[in-house]
C-alpha positions as CSV (number, residue, x, y, z in Angstrom):
1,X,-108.6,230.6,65.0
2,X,-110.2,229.1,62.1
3,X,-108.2,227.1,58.9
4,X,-107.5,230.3,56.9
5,X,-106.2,232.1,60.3
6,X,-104.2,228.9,61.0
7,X,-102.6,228.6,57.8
8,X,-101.2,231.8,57.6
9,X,-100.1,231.8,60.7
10,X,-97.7,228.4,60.1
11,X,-96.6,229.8,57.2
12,X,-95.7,233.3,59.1
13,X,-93.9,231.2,61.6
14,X,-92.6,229.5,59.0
15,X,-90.7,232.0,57.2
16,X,-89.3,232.8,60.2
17,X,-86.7,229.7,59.9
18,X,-85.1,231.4,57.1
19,X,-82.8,229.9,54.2
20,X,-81.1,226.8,54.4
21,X,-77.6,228.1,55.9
22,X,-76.0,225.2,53.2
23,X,-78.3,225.7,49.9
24,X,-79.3,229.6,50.5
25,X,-82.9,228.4,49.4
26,X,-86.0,228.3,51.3
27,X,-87.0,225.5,54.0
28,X,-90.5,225.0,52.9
29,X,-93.3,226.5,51.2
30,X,-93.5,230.4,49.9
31,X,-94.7,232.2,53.1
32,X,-97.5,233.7,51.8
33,X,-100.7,232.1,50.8
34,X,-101.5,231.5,47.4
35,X,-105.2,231.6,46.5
36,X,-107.7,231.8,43.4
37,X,-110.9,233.3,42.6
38,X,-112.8,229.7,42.0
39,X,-111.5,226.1,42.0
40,X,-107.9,226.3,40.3
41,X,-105.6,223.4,41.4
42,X,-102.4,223.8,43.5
43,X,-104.2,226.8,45.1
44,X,-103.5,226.9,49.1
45,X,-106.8,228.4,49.4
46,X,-109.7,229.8,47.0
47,X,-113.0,231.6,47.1
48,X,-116.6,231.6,45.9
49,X,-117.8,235.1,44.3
50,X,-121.0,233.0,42.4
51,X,-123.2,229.8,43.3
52,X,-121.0,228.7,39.9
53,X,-117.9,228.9,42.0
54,X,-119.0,227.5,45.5
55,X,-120.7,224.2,43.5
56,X,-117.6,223.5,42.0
57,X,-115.8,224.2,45.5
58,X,-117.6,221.7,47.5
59,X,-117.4,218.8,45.0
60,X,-113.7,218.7,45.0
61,X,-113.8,218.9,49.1
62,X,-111.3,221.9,49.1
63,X,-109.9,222.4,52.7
64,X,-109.7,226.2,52.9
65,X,-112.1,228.0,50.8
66,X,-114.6,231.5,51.7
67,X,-117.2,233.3,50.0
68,X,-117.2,236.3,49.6
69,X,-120.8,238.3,50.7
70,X,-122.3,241.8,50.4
71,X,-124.3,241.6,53.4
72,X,-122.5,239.1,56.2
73,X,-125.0,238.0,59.2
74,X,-124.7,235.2,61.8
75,X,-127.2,233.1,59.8
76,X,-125.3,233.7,56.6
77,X,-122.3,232.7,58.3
78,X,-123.4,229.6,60.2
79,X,-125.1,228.9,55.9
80,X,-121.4,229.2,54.8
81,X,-119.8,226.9,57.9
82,X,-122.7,224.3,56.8
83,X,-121.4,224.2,53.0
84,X,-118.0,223.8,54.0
85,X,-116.1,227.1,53.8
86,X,-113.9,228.0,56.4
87,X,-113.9,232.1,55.9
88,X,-115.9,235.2,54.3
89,X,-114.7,238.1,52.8
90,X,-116.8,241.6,53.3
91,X,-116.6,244.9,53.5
92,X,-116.4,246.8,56.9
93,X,-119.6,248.1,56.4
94,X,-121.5,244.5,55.6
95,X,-120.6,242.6,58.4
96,X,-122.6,242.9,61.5
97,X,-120.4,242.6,64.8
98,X,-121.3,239.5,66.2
99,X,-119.9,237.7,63.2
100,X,-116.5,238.6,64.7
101,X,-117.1,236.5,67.6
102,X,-116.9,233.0,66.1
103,X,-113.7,231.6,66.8
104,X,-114.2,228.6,64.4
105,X,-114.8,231.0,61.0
106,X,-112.4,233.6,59.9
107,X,-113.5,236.8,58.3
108,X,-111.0,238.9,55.6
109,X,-112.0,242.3,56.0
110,X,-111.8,244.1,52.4
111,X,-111.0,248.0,53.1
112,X,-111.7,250.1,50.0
113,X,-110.1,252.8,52.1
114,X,-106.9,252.4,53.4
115,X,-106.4,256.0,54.4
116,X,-108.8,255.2,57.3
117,X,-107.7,257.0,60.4
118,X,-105.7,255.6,63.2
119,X,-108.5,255.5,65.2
120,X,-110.6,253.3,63.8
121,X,-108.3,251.3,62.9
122,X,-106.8,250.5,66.2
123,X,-111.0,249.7,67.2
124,X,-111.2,247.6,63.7
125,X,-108.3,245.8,65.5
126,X,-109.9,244.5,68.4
127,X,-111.8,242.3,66.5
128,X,-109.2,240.8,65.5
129,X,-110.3,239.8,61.8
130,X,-108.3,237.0,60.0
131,X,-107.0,239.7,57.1
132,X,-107.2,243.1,56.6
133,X,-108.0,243.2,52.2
134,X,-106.7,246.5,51.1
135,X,-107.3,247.4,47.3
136,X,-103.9,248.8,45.9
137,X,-103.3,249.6,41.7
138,X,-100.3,247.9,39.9
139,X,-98.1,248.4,39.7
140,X,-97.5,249.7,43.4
141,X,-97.5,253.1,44.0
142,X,-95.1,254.6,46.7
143,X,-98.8,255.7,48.1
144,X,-100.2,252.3,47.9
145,X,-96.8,251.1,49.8
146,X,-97.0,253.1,52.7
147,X,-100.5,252.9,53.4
148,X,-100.1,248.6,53.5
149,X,-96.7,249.5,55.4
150,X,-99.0,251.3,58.1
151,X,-101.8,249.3,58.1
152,X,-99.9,246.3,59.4
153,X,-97.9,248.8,61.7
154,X,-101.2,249.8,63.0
155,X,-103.1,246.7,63.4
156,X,-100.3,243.7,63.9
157,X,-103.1,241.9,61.4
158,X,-101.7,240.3,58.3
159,X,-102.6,241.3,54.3
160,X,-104.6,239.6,52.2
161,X,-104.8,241.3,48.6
162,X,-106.1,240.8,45.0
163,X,-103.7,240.7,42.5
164,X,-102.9,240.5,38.8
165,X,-102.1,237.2,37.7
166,X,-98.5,238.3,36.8
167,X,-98.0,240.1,39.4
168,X,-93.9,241.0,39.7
169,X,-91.6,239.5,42.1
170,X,-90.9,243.3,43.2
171,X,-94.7,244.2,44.0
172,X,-94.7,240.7,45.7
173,X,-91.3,241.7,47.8
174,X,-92.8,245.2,49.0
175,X,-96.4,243.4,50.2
176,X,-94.6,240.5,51.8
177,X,-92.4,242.9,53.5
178,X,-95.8,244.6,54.5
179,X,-97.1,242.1,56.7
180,X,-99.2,240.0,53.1
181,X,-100.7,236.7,54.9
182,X,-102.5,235.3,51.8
183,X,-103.0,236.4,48.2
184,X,-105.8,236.2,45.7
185,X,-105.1,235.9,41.9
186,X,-107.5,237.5,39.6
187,X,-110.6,235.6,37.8
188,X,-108.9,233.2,34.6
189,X,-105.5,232.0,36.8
190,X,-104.2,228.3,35.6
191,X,-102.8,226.1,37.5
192,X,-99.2,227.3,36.0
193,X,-99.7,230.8,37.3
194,X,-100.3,229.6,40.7
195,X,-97.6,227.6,40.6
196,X,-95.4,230.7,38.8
197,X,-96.3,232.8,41.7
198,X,-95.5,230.4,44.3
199,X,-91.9,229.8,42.9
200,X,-91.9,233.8,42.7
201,X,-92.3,233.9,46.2
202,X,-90.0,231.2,47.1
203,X,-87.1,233.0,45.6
204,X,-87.6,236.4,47.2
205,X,-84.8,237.5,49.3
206,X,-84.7,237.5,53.3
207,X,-87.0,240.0,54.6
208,X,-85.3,242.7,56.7
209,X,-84.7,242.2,60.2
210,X,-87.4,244.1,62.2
């Protein structure tokens, strides 16, 4: 697994400790991933959308970082491992095969349709992507729920999924419960929100017992 793949899957392990049985509050850090669109600070991970973004990336030598390409090749991959980032975000449909085969670089696989049958889903899985990147509305629909409810039944492959920069502890509840590995705030987050959103995290409830 690469560092995206890793961290998720510490935190996941992670959450599995529980609440302190003395305090009732959280061992460590929120279980899900916090990240930004650009360098924010106190993000766990961010992204490059623009040159803009991956400049500003590599100067501050951030750990965990991807870019996020229309058109994802083994050269364009082995161009991103080069520059430093450990991921890429693409569509199923931009990514050729083989870049599935790394085991150093993780991929986040955005889906803009999550009513995609079980099928190809189940073939999807094999690939064994980092993230599956669904595109729900907010607030969460009852749809939007069920489809991210079946999509980690389906797969066994953690979330990763844009979200408003004040997005609500209940939206944040339902994902996590979901199977959400990592987040993405929208363009314009602060330090502040990422640090609101972590602390919104850290005081959700226990998720239910499988």
């Amino acid at each position: 697994m690469g560092q995206l793949a890793d961290a998720i899957d510490a935190r996941q392990q992670q959450s599995r400790q529980g609440r302190d049985a003395r305090t009732g509050e959280a061992r460590n850090a929120p279980e899900v991933l916090v990240g930004t669109i650009g360098l924010v600070a106190g993000a766990d991970h961010c992204i490059a959308f623009n040159e803009d973004d991956a400049a500003d990336i590599e100067q501050a030598s951030v750990p965990i970082w991807g870019i996020r390409f229309t058109v994802l090749t083994s050269d364009r991959v082995a161009m991103a491992k080069a520059r430093g980032a450990s991921y890429a975000s693409c569509t199923i449909n931009e990514a050729q095969a083989e870049v599935a085969l790394d085991p150093d670089f993780d991929i986040v696989v955005r889906l803009l349709d999550t009513d995609m049958d079980e099928a190809t889903l189940r073939a999807l899985a094999r690939f064994r992507p980092t993230a599956l990147a669904p595109a729900p509305q907010f607030p969460l629909s009852l749809r939007d729920a069920a489809n991210m409810q079946r999509l980690r039944m389906l797969t066994g492959i953690p979330l990763a999924i844009l979200c408003p920069i004040e997005v609500t502890a209940s939206d944040l509840e339902i994902m996590r419960d979901a199977g959400l590995g990592c987040m993405l705030l929208a363009r314009g987050a602060t330090s502040d929100d990422v640090a609101a959103v972590k602390q919104r995290i850290a005081d959700l409830p226990d998720r239910p017992a499988d």
